[in-house]
Gaussian input, Z-matrix of N, CA and C with variables (Angstrom, degrees):
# hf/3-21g

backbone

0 1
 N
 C     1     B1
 C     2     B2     1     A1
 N     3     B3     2     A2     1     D1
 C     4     B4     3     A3     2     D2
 C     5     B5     4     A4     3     D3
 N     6     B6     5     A5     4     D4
 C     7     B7     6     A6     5     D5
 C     8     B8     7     A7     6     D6
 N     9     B9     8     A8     7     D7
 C    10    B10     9     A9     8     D8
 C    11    B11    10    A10     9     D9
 N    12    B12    11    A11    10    D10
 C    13    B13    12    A12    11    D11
 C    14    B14    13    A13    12    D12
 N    15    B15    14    A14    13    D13
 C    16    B16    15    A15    14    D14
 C    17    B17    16    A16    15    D15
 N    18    B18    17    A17    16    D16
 C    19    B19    18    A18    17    D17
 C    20    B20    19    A19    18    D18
 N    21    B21    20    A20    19    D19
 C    22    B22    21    A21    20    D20
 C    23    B23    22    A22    21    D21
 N    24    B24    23    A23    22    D22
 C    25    B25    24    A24    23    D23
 C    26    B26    25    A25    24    D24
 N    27    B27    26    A26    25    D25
 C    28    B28    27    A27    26    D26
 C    29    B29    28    A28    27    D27
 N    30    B30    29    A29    28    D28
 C    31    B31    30    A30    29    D29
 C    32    B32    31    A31    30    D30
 N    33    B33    32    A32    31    D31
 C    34    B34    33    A33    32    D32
 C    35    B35    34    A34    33    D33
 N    36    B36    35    A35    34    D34
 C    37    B37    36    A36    35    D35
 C    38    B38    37    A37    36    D36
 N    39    B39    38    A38    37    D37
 C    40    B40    39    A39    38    D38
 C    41    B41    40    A40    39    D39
 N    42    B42    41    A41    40    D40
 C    43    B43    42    A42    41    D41
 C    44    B44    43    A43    42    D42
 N    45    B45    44    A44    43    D43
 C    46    B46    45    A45    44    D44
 C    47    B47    46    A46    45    D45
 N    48    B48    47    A47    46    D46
 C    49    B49    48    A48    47    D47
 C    50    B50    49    A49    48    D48
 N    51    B51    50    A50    49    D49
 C    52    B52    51    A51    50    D50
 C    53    B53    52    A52    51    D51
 N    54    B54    53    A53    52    D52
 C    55    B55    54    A54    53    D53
 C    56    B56    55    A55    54    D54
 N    57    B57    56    A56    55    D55
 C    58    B58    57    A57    56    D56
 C    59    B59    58    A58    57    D57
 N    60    B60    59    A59    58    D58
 C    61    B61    60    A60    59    D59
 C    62    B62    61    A61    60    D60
 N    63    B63    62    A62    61    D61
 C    64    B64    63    A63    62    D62
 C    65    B65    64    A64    63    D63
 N    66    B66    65    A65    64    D64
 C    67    B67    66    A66    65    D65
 C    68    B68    67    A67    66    D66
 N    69    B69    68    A68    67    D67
 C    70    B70    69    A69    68    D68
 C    71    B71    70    A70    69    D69
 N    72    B72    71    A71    70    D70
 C    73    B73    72    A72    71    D71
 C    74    B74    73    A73    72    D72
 N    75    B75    74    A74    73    D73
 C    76    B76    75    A75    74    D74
 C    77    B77    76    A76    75    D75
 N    78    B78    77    A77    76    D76
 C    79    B79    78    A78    77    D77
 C    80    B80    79    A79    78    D78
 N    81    B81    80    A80    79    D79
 C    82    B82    81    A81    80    D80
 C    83    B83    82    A82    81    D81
 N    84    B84    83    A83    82    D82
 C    85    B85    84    A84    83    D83
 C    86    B86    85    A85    84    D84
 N    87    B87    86    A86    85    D85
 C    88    B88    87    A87    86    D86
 C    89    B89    88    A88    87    D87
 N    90    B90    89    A89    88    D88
 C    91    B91    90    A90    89    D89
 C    92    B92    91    A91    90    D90
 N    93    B93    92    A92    91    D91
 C    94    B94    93    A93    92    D92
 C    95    B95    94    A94    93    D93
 N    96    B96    95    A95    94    D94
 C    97    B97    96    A96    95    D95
 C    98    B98    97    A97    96    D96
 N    99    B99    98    A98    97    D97
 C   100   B100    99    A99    98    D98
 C   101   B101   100   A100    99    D99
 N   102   B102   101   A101   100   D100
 C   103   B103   102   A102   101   D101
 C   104   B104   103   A103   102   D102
 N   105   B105   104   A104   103   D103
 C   106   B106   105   A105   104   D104
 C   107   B107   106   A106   105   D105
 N   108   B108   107   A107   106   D106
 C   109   B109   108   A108   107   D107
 C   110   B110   109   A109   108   D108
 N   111   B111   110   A110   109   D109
 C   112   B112   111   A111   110   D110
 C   113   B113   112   A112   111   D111
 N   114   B114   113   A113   112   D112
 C   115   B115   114   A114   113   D113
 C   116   B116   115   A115   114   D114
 N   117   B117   116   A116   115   D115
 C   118   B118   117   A117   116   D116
 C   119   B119   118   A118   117   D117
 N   120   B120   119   A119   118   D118
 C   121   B121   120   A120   119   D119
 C   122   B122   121   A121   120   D120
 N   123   B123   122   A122   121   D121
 C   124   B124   123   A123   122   D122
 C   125   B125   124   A124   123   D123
 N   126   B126   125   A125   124   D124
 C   127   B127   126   A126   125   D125
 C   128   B128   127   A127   126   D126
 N   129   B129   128   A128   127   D127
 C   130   B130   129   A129   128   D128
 C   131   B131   130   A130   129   D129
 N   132   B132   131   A131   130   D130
 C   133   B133   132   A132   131   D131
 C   134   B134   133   A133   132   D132
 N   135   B135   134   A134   133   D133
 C   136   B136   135   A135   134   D134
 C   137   B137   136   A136   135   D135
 N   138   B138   137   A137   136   D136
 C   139   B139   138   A138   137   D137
 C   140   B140   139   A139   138   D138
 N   141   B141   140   A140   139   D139
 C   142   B142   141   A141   140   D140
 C   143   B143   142   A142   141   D141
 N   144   B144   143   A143   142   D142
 C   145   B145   144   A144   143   D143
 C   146   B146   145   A145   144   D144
 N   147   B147   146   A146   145   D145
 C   148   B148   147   A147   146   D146
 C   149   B149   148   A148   147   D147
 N   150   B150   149   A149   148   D148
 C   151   B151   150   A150   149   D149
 C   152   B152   151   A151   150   D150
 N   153   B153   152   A152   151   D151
 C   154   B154   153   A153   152   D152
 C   155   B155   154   A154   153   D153
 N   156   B156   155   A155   154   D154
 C   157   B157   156   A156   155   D155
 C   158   B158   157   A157   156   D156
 N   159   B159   158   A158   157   D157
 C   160   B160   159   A159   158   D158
 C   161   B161   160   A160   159   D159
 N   162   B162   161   A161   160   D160
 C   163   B163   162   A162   161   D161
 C   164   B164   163   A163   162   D162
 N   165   B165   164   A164   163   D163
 C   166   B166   165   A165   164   D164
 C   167   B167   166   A166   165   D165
 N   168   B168   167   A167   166   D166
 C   169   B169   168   A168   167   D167
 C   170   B170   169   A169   168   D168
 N   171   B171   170   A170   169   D169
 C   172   B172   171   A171   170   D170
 C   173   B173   172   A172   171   D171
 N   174   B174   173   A173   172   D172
 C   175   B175   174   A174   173   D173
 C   176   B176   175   A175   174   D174
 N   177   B177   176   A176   175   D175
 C   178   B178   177   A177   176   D176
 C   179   B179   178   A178   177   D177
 N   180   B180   179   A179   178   D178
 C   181   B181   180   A180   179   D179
 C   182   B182   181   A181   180   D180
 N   183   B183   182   A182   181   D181
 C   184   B184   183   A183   182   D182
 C   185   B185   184   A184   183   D183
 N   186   B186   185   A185   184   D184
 C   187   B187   186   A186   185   D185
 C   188   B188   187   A187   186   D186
 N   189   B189   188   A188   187   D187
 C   190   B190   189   A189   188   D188
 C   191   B191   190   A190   189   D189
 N   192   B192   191   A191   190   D190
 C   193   B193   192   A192   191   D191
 C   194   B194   193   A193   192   D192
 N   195   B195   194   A194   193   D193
 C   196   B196   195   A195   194   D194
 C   197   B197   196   A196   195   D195
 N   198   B198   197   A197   196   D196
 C   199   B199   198   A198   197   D197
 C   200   B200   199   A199   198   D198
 N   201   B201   200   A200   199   D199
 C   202   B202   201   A201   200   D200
 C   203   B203   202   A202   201   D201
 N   204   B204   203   A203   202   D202
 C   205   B205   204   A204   203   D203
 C   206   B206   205   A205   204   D204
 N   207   B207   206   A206   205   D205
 C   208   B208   207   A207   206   D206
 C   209   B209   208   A208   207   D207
 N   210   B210   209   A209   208   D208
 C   211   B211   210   A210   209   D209
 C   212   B212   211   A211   210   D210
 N   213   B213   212   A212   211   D211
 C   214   B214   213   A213   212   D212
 C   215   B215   214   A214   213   D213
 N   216   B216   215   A215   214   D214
 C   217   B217   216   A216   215   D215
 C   218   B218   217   A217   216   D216
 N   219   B219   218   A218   217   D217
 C   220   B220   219   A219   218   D218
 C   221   B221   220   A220   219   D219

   B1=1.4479
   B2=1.5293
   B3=1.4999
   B4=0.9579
   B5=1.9969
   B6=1.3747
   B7=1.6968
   B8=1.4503
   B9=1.3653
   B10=1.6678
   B11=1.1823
   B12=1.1898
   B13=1.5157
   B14=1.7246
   B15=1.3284
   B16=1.9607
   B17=0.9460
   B18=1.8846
   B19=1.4364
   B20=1.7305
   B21=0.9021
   B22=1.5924
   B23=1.9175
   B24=1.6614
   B25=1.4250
   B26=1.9660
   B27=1.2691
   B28=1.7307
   B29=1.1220
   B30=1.5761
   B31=1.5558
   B32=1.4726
   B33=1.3045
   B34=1.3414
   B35=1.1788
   B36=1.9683
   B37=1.0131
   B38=1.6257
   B39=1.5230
   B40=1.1087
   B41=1.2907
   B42=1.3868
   B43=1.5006
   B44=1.6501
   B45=1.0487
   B46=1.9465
   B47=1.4789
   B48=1.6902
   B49=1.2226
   B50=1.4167
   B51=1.5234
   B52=1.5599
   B53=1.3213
   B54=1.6436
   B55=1.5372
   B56=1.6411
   B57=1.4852
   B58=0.9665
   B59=1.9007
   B60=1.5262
   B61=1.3606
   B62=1.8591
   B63=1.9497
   B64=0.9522
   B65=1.6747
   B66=1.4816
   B67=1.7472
   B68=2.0325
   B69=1.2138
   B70=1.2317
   B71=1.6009
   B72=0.9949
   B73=1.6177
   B74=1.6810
   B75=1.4682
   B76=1.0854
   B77=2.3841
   B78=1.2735
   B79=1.5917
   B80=1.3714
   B81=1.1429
   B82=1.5357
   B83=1.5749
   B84=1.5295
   B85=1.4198
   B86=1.5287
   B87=2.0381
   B88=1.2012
   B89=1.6626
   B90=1.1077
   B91=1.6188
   B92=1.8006
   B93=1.1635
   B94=1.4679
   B95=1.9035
   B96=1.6390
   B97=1.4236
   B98=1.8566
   B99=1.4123
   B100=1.4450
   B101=1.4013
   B102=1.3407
   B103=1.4972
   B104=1.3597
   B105=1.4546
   B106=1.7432
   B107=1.8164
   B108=1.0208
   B109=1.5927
   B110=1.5656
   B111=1.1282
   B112=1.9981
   B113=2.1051
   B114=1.1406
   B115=1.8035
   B116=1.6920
   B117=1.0383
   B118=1.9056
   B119=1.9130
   B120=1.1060
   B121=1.6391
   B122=1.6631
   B123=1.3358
   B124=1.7621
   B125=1.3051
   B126=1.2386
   B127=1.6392
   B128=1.3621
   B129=1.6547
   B130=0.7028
   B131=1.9419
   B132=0.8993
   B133=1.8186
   B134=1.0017
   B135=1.7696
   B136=1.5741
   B137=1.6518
   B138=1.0403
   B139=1.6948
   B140=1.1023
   B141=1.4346
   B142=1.3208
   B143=1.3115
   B144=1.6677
   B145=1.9077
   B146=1.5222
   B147=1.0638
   B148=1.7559
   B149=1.7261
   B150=1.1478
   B151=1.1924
   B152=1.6580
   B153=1.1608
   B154=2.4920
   B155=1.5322
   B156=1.7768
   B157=1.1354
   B158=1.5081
   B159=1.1992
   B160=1.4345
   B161=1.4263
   B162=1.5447
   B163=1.5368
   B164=1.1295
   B165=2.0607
   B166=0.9965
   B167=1.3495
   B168=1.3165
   B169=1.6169
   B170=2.0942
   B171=1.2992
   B172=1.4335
   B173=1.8965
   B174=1.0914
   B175=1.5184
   B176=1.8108
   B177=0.9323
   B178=1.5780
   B179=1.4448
   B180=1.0234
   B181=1.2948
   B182=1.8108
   B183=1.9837
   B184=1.4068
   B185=1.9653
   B186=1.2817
   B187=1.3867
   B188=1.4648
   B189=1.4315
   B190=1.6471
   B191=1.4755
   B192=1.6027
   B193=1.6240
   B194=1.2188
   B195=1.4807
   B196=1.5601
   B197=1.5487
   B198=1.3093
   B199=1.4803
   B200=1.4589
   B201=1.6324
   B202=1.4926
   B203=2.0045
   B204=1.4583
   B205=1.3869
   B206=1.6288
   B207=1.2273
   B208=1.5300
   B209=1.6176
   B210=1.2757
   B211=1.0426
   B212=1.5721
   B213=1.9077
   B214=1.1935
   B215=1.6772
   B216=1.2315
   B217=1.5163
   B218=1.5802
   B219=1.3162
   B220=1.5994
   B221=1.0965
   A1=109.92
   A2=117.11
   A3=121.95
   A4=113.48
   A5=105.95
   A6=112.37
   A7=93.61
   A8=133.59
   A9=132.70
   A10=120.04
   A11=137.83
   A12=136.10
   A13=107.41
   A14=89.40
   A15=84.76
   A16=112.29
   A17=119.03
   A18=127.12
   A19=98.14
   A20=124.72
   A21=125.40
   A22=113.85
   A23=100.11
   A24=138.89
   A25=91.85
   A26=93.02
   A27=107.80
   A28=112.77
   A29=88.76
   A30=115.87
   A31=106.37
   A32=131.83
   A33=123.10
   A34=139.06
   A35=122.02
   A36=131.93
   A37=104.48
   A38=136.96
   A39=131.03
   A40=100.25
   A41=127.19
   A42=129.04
   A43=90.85
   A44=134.56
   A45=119.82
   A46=91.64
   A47=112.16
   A48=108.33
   A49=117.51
   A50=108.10
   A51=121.97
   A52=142.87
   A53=102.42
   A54=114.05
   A55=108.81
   A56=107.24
   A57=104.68
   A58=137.94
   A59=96.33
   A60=100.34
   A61=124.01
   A62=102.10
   A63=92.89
   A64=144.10
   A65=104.11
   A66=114.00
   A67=95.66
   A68=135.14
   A69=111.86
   A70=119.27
   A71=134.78
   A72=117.95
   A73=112.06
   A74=119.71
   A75=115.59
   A76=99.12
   A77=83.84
   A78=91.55
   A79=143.13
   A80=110.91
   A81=116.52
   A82=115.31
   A83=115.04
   A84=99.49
   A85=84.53
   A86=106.76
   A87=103.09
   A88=100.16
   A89=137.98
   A90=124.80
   A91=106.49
   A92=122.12
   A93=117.22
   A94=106.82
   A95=101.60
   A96=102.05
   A97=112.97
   A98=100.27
   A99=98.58
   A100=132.49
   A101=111.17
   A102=119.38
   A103=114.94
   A104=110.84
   A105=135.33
   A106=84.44
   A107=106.39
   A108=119.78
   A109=118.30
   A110=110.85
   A111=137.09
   A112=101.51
   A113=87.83
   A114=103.19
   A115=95.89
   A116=117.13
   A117=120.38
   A118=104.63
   A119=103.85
   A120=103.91
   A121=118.35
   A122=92.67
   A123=71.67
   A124=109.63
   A125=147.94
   A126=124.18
   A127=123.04
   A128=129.97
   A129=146.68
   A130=90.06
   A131=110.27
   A132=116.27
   A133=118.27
   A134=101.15
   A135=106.17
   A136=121.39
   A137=109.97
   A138=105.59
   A139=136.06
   A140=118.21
   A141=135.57
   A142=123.50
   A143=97.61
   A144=102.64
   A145=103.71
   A146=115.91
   A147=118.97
   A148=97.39
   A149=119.06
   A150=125.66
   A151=120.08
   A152=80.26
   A153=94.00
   A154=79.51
   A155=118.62
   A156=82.87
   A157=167.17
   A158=122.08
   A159=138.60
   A160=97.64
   A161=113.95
   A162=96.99
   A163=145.81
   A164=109.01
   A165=120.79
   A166=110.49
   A167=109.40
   A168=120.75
   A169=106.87
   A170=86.42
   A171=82.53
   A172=106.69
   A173=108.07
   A174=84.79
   A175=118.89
   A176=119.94
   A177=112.38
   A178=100.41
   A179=128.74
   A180=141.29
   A181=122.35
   A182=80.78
   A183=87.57
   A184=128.09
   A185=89.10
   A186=118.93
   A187=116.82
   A188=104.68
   A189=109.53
   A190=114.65
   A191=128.27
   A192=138.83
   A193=96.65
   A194=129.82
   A195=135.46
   A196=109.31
   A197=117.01
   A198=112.54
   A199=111.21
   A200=109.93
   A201=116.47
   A202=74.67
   A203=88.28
   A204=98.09
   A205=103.02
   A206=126.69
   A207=120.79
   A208=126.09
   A209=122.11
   A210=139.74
   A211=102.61
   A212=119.09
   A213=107.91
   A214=89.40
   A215=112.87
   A216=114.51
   A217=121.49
   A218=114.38
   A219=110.14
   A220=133.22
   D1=120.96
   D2=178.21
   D3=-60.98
   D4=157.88
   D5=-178.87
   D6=-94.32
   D7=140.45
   D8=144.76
   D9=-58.56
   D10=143.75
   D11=143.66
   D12=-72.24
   D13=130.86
   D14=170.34
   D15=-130.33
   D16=148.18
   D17=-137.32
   D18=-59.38
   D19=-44.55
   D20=-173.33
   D21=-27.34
   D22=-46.44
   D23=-174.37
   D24=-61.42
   D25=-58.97
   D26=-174.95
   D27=-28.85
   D28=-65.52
   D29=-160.51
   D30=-71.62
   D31=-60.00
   D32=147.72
   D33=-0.47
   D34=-70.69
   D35=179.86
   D36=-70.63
   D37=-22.68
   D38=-177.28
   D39=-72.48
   D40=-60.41
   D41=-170.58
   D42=-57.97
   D43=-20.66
   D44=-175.06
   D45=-64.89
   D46=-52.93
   D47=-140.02
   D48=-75.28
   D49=-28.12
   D50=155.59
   D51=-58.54
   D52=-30.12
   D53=149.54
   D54=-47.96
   D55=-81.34
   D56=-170.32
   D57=-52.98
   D58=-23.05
   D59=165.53
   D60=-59.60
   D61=-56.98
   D62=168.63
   D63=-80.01
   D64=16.59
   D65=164.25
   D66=-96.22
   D67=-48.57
   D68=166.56
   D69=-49.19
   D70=-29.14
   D71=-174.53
   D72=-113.64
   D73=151.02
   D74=-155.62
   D75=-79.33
   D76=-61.91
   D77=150.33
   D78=-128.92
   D79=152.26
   D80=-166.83
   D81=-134.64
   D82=169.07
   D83=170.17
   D84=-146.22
   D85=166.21
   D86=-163.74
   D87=-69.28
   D88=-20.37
   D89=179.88
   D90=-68.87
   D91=-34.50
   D92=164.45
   D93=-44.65
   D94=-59.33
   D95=-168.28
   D96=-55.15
   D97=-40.24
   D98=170.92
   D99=-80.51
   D100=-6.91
   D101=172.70
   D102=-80.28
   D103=-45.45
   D104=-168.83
   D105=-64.29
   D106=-88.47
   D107=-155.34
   D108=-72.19
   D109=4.92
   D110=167.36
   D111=59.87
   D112=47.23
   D113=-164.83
   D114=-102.63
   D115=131.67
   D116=175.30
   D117=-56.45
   D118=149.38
   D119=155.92
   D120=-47.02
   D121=-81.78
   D122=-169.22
   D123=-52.71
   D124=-40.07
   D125=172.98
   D126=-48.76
   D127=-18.97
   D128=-168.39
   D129=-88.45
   D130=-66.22
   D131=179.39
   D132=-34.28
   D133=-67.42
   D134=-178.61
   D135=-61.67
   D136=-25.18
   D137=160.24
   D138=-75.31
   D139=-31.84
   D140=134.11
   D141=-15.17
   D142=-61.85
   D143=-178.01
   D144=-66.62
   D145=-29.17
   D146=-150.38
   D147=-92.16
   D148=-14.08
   D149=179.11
   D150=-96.61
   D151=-15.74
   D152=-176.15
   D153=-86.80
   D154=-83.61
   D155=178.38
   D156=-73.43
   D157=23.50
   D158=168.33
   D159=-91.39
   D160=3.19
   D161=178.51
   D162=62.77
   D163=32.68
   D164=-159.33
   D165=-121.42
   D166=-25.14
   D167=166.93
   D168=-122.66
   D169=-168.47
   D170=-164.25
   D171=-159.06
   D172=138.35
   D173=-173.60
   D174=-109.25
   D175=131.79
   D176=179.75
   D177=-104.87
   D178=143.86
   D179=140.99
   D180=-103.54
   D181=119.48
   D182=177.00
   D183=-98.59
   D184=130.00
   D185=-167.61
   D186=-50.17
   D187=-31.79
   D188=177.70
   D189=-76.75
   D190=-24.06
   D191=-164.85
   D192=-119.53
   D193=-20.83
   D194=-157.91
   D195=46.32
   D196=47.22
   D197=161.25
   D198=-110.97
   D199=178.68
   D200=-161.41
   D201=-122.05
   D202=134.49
   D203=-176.24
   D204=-131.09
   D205=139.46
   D206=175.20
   D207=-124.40
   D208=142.31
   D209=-154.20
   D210=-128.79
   D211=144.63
   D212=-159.31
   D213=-127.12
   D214=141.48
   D215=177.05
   D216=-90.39
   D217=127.31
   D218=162.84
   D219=-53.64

């Protein structure tokens, strides 16, 4: 008998996988995160949000390209 994954599990492993993407790369933007890891935008967002605030990433925007670039804290 096969095990289910249930969305809770989903949602989880997506927010892992975005952590971990954005501490491997120096910068990123969320269309990198959704291109790289084949994840929709807003799933890509809402983990995003849920992750700034837990205070785990952080966003800079750089001034010379005017993009919002993010960086993940140890």
């Amino acid at each position: 008998m096969k095990k289910s994954i249930t969305p809770n599990q989903i949602r989880e492993n997506n927010r892992n996988l975005i952590y971990q993407y954005i501490y491997r790369k120096e910068k990123v933007s969320q269309q990198d995160i959704a291109y790289d890891l084949h994840l929709s935008r807003p799933t890509v967002t809402t983990n995003l949000s849920s992750l700034e605030e837990d205070g785990l990433i952080n966003k800079i925007i750089d001034t010379c390209e005017s993009t919002e670039q993010l960086r993940a804290f140890i």
